[in-house]
RODO-2510 file (C-alpha; in nm, 4 decimals, decimal comma):
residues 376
     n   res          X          Y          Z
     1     x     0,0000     0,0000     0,0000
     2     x     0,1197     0,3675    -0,0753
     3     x     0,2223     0,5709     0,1766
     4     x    -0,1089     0,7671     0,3615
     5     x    -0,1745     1,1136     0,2503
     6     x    -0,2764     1,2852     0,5943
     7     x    -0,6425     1,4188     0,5660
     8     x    -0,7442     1,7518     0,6428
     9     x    -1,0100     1,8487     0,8732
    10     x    -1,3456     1,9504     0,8981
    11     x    -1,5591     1,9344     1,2164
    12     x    -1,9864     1,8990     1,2248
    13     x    -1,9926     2,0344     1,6193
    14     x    -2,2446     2,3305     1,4662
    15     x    -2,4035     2,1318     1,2683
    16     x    -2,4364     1,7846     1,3727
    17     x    -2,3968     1,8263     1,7194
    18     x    -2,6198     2,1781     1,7035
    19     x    -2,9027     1,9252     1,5908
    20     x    -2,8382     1,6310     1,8657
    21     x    -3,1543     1,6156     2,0953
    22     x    -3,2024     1,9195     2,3293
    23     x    -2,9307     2,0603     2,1947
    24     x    -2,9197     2,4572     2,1206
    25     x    -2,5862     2,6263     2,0573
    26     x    -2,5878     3,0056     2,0757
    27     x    -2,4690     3,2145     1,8461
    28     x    -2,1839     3,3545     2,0967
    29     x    -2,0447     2,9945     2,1664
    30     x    -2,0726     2,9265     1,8144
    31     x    -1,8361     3,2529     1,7267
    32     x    -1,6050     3,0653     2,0313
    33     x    -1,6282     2,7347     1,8764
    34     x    -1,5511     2,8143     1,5266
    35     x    -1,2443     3,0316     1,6463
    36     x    -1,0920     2,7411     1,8193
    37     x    -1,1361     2,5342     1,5541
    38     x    -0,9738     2,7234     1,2706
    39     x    -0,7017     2,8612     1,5038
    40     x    -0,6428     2,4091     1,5871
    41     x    -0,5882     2,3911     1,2023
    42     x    -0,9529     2,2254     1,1559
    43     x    -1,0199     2,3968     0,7400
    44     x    -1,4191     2,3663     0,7644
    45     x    -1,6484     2,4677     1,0211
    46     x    -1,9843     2,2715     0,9109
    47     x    -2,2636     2,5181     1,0856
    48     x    -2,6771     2,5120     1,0308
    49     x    -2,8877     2,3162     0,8343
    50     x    -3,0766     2,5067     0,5482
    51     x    -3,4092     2,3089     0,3871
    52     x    -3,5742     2,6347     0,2563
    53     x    -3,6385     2,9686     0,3637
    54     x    -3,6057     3,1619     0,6645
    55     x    -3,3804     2,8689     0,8327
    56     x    -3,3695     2,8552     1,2014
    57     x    -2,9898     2,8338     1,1911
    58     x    -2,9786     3,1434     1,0288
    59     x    -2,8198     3,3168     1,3127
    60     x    -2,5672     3,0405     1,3889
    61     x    -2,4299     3,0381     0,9808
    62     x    -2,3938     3,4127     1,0540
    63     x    -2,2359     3,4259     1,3639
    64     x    -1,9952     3,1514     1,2138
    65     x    -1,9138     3,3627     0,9059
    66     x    -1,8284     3,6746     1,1285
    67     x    -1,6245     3,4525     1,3080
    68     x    -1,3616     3,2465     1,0733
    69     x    -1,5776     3,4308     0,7321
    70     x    -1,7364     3,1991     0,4897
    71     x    -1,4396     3,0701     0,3241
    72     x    -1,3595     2,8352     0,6456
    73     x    -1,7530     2,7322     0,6012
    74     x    -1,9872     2,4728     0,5420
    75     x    -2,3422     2,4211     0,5381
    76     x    -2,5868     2,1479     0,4902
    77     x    -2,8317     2,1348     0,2416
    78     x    -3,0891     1,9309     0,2204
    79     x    -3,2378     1,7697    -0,0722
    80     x    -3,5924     1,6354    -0,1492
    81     x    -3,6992     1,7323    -0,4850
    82     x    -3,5955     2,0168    -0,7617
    83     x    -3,7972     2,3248    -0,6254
    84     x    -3,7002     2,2371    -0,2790
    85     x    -3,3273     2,2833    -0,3723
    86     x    -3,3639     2,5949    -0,5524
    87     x    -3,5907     2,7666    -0,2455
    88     x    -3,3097     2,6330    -0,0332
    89     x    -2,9958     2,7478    -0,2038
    90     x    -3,1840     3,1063    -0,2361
    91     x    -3,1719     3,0754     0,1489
    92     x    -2,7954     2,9808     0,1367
    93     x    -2,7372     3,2073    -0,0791
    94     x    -2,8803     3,5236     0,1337
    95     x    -2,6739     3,4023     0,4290
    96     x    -2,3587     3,4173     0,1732
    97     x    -2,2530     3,0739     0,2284
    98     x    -1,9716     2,9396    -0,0043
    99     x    -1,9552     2,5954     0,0533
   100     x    -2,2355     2,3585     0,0829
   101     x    -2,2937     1,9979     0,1765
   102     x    -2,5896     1,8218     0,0288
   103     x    -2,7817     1,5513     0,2752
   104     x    -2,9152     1,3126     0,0269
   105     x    -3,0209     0,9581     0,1479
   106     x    -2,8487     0,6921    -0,0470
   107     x    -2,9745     0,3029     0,1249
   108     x    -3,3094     0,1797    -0,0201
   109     x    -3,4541     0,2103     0,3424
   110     x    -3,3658     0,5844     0,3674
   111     x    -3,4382     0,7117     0,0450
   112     x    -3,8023     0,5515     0,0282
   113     x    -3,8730     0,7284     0,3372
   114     x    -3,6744     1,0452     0,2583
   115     x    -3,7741     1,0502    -0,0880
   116     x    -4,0803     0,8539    -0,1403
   117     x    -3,8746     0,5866    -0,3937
   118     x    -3,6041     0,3715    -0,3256
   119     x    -3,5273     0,3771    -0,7048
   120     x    -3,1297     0,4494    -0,7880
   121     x    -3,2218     0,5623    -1,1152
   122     x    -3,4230     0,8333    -0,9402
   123     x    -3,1932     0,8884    -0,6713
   124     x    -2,9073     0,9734    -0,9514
   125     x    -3,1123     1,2545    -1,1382
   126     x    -3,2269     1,3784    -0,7906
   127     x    -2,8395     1,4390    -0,7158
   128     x    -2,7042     1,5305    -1,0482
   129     x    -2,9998     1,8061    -1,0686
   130     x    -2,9117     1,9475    -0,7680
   131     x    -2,5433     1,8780    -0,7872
   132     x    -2,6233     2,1401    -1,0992
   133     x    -2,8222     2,3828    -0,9765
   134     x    -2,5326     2,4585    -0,7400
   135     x    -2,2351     2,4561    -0,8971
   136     x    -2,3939     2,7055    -1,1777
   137     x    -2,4503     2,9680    -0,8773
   138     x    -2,0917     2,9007    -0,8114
   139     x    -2,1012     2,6809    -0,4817
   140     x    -1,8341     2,4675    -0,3848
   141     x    -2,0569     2,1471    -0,3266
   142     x    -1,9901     1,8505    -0,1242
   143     x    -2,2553     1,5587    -0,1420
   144     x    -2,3020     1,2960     0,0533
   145     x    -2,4416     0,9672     0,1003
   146     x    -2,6805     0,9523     0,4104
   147     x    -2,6839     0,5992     0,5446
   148     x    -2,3614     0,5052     0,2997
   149     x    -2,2302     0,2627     0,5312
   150     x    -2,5525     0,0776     0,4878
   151     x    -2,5571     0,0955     0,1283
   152     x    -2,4575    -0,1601    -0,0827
   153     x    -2,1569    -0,1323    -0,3448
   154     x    -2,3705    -0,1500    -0,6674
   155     x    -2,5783     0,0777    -0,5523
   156     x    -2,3207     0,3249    -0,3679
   157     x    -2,0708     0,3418    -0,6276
   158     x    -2,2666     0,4300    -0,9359
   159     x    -2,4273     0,7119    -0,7417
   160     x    -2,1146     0,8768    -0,6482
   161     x    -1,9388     0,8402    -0,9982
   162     x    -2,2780     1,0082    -1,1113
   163     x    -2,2204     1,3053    -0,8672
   164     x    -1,9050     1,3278    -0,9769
   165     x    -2,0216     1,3097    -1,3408
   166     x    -2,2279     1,6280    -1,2344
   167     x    -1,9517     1,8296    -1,0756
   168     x    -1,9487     1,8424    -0,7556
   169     x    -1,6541     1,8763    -0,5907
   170     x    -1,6295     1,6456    -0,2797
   171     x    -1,8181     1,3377    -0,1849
   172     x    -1,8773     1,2568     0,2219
   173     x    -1,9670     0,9053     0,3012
   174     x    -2,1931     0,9348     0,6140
   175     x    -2,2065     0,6564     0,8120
   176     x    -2,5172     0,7641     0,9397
   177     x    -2,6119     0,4464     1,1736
   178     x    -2,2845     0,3608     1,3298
   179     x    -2,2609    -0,0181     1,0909
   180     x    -1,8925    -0,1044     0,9933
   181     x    -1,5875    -0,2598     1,1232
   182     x    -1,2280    -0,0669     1,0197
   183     x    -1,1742    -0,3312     0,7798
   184     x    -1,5268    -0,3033     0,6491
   185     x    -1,4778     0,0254     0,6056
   186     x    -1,1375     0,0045     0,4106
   187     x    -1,3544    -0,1727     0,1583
   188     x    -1,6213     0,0839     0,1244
   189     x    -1,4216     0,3370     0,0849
   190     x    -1,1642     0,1906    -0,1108
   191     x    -1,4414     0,1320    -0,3692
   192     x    -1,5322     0,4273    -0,4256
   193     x    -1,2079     0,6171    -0,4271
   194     x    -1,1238     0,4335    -0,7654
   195     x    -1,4080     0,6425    -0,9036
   196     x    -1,1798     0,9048    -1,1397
   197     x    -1,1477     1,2667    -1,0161
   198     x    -1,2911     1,1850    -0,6715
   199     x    -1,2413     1,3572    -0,3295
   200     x    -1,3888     1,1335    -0,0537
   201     x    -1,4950     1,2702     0,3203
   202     x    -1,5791     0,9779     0,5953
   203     x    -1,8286     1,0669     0,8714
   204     x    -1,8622     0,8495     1,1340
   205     x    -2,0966     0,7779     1,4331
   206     x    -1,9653     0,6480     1,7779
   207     x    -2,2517     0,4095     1,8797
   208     x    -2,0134     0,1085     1,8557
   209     x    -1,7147     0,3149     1,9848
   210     x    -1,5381     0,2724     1,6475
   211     x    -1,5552     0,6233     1,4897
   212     x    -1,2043     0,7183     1,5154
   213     x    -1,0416     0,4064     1,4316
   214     x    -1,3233     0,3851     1,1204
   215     x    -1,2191     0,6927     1,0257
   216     x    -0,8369     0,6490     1,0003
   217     x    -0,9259     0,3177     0,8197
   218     x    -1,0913     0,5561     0,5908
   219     x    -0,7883     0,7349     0,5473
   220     x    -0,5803     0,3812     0,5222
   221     x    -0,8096     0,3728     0,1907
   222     x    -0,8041     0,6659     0,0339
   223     x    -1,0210     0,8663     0,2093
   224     x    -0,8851     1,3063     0,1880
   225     x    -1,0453     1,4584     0,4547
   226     x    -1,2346     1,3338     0,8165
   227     x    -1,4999     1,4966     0,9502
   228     x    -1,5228     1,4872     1,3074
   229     x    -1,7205     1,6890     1,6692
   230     x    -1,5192     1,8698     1,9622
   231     x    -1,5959     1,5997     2,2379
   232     x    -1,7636     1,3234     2,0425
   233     x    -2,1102     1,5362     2,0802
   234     x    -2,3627     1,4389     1,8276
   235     x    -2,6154     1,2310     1,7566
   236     x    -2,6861     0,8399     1,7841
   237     x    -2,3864     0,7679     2,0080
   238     x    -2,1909     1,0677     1,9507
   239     x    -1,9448     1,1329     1,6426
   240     x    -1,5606     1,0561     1,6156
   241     x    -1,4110     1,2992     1,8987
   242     x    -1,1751     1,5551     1,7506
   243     x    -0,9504     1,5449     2,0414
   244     x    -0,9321     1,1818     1,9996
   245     x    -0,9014     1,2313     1,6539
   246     x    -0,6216     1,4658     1,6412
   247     x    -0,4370     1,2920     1,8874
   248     x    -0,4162     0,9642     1,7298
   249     x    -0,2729     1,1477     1,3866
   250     x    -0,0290     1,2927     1,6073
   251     x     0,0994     0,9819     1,7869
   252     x     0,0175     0,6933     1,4928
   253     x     0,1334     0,9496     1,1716
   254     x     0,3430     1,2004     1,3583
   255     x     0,1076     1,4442     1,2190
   256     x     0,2084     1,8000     1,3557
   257     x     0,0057     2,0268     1,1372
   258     x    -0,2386     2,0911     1,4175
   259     x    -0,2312     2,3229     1,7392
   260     x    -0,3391     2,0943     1,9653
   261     x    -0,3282     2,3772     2,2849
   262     x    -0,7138     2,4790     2,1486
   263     x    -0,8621     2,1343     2,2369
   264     x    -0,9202     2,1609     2,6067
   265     x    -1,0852     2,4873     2,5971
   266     x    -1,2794     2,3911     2,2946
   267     x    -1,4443     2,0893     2,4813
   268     x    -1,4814     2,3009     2,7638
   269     x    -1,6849     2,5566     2,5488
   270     x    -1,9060     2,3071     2,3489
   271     x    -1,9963     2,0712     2,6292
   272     x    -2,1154     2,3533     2,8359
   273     x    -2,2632     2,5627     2,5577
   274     x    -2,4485     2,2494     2,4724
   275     x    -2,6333     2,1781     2,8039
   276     x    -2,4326     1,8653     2,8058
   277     x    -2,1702     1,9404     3,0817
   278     x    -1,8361     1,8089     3,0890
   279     x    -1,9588     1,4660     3,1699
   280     x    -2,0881     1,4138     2,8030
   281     x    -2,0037     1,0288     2,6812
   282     x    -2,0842     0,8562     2,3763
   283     x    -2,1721     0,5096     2,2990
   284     x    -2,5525     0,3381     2,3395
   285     x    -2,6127     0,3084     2,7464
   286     x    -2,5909     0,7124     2,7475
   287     x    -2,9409     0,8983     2,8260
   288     x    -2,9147     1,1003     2,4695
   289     x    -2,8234     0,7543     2,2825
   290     x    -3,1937     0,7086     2,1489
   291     x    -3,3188     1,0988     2,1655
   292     x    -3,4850     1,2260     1,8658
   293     x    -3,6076     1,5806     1,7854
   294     x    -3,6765     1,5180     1,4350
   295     x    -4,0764     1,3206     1,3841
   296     x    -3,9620     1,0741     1,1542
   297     x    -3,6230     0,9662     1,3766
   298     x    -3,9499     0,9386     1,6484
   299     x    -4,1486     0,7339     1,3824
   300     x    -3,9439     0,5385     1,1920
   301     x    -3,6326     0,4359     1,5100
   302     x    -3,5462     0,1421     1,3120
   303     x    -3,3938     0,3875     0,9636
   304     x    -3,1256     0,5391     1,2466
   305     x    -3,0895     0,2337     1,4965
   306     x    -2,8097     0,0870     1,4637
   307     x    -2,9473    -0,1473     1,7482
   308     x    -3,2702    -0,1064     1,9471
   309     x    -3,2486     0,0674     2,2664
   310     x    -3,4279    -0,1983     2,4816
   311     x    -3,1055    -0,4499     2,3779
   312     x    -2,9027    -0,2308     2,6043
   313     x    -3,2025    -0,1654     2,8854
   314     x    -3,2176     0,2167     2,6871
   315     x    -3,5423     0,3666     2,6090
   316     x    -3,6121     0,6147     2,3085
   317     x    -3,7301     0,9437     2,4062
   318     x    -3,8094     1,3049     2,2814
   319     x    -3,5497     1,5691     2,3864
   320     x    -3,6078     1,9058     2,2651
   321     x    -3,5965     2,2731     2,3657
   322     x    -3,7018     2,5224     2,1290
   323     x    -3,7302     2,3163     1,7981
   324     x    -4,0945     2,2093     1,8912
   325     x    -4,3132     2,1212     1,5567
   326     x    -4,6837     2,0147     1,5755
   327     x    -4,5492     1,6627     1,4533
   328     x    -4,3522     1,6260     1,7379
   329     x    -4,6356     1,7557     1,9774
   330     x    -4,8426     1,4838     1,8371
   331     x    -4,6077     1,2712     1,8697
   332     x    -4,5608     1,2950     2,2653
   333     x    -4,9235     1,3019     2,2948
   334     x    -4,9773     1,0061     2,1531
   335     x    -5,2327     0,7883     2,3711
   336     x    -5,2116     1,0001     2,6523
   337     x    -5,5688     1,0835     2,6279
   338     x    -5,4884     1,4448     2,6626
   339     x    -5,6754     1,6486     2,3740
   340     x    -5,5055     1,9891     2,2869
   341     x    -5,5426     2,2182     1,9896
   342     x    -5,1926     2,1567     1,8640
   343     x    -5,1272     2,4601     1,6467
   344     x    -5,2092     2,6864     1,9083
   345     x    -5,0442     2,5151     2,1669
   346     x    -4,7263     2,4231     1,9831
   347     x    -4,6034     2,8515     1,9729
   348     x    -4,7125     2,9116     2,3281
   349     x    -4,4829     2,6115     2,3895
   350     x    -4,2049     2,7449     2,2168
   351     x    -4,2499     3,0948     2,3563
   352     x    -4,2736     2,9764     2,6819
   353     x    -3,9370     2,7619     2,6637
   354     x    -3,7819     3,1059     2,5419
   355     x    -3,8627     3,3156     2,7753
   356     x    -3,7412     3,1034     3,0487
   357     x    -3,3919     2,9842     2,9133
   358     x    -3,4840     2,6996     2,7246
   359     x    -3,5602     2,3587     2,9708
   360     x    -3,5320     2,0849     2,7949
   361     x    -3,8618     1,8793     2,7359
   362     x    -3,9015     1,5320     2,6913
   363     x    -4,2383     1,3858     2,6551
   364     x    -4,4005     1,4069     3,0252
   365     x    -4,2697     1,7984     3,0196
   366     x    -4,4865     1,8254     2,6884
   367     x    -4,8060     1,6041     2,8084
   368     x    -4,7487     1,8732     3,1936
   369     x    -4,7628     2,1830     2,9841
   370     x    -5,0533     2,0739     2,8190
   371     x    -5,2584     2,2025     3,1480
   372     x    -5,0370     2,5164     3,2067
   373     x    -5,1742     2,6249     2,8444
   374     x    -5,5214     2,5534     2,9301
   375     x    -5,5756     2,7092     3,2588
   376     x    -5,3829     3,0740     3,1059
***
């Protein structure tokens, strides 16, 4: 094997991690935590999630950009259908983001439920059309394959080499329910680094404790960059630590491009900006290991399981603060037999959890204010 070409860097804590359960960065920690990140040597701070307009994260991409700017920037975007895209990179574009990275669901499982077919001929033209519509506004554009490490070679590989096809410029493989051994992973990403032309990103989740050494086996393969959280923080078991990370390039590669004197403070920052505290741990027994704010990671537990959460004694459970929806509502009302007009009860909520610093709910909270809103 060739000699490893050290990856470079890009870290998800204000994106990934801003979207865990209950989590709720502000936009003064996430100035902080994109600081320390760029003054470590990390090249991309991935911050906010834009579907369409008037994005919630609006304020974090911002802060972010005033921070590091918009060249040491990256924000998701997802995809669903044509006119979703183009209402959504209108929103990325009035926020003057640069670089983008394209969520697009890649396993049969994911994209029926995502996209409403599992078809890979469909899932091709999905990507290449909005693979397109980006790169002739001028975006650098990353796309990805949600649920890759689920998602078998014939149907992995042909997809990227289309996206490539298309022009984008970097490909992430998201190993969105923590799945693969190192040496599995070797394989998947070795297969798709013989595409021609391509640039491949591995993004790991901790739930089996494996995301750093997946990663690096990513790297053993071919793999150019590693995406990674300060402190693990993120969702379904956590992410591949970027103290960990950095660390193990340092003592396994003697890699010394990075100021490792940030890390400390940066954990300190995001564990306590995050509600978390400083005892934050990945892996499945954790309380956040099966917390959803999202309806359909509520609905459909199975698509992001890697395992259930009674096989380790867990239990699934809402965890939100301020990103209440009526879904959600429903949701945690679900056979309680308490009856509630949901759309007006759903912005009181959210007002409510504003005004006084942002408790975190879980489904009792939700099913206790339901009385609080009818007796004011």
């Amino acid at each position: 094997m060739s000699a490893i070409i050290l990856p470079r860097i890009s870290d998800a804590t204000l994106r990934d991690s801003a979207h865990m359960a209950g989590v709720e960065f502000s936009p003064t920690d996430a100035a902080v935590i994109a600081d320390l990140l760029v003054k470590t040597g990390v090249e991309l701070v991935e911050v906010g999630m834009v579907a369409g307009p008037n994005s919630k994260d609006a304020d974090l991409v911002e802060a972010v950009h005033a921070a590091v700017g918009p060249e040491h920037s990256m924000t998701l975007v997802v995809v669903r259908d044509r006119q979703q895209v183009t209402t959504a990179l209108d929103e990325a574009e009035r926020l003057g983001v640069r670089h983008i990275m394209y969520s697009i669901p890649t396993s049969a499982q994911h994209a029926e439920l995502k996209l409403g077919s599992p078809s890979l001929k469909f899932l091709q033209s999905l990507a290449r059309s909005a693979i397109s519509q980006a790169k002739d506004r001028g975006f650098h554009v990353t796309f990805s394959g949600e649920d890759g490490a689920r998602t078998p070679k014939e149907r992995l590989v042909p997809y990227v080499a289309s996206g490539f096809e298309a022009g984008a410029d970097r490909f992430r493989l998201a190993e969105t329910v923590a799945y693969l051994s190192p040496w599995q992973m070797e394989d998947v990403i070795g297969g798709i680094t013989e595409i021609d032309d391509s640039e491949i990103e591995i993004h790991s989740h901790n739930m089996l404790g494996m995301a750093v050494a997946n990663s690096l086996a990513a790297v053993r393969a071919g793999a150019k960059w590693i995406s990674a959280t300060v402190g693990g923080i993120g969702e379904r078991g956590g992410n591949a630590p970027l103290a960990e990370l950095l660390t193990s390039l340092r003592v396994i590669h003697g890699d010394t491009r990075f100021d490792l004197t940030h890390l400390t403070e940066l954990s300190r920052v995001a564990l306590n900006g995050s509600g978390l505290g400083d005892a934050f741990q990945s892996g499945p027994t954790t309380p956040h290991a099966f917390a959803y704010e999202l309806p359909g990671q509520l609905s459909h537990p199975e698509a992001y399981e890697t395992l259930p959460a009674e096989l380790v004694g867990n239990a699934r459970e809402l965890r939100v603060r301020t990103r209440l929806t009526p879904a959600l509502v429903r949701w945690a009302l679900a056979d309680s037999g308490v009856e509630v007009d949901v759309e007006a009860f759903t912005p009181w909520l959210v007002a409510r959890q504003e005004r006084d610093r942002r408790p975190l709910l879980d489904r009792d909270a939700i099913r206790k204010a339901v009385i609080d809103f009818q007796v004011a």
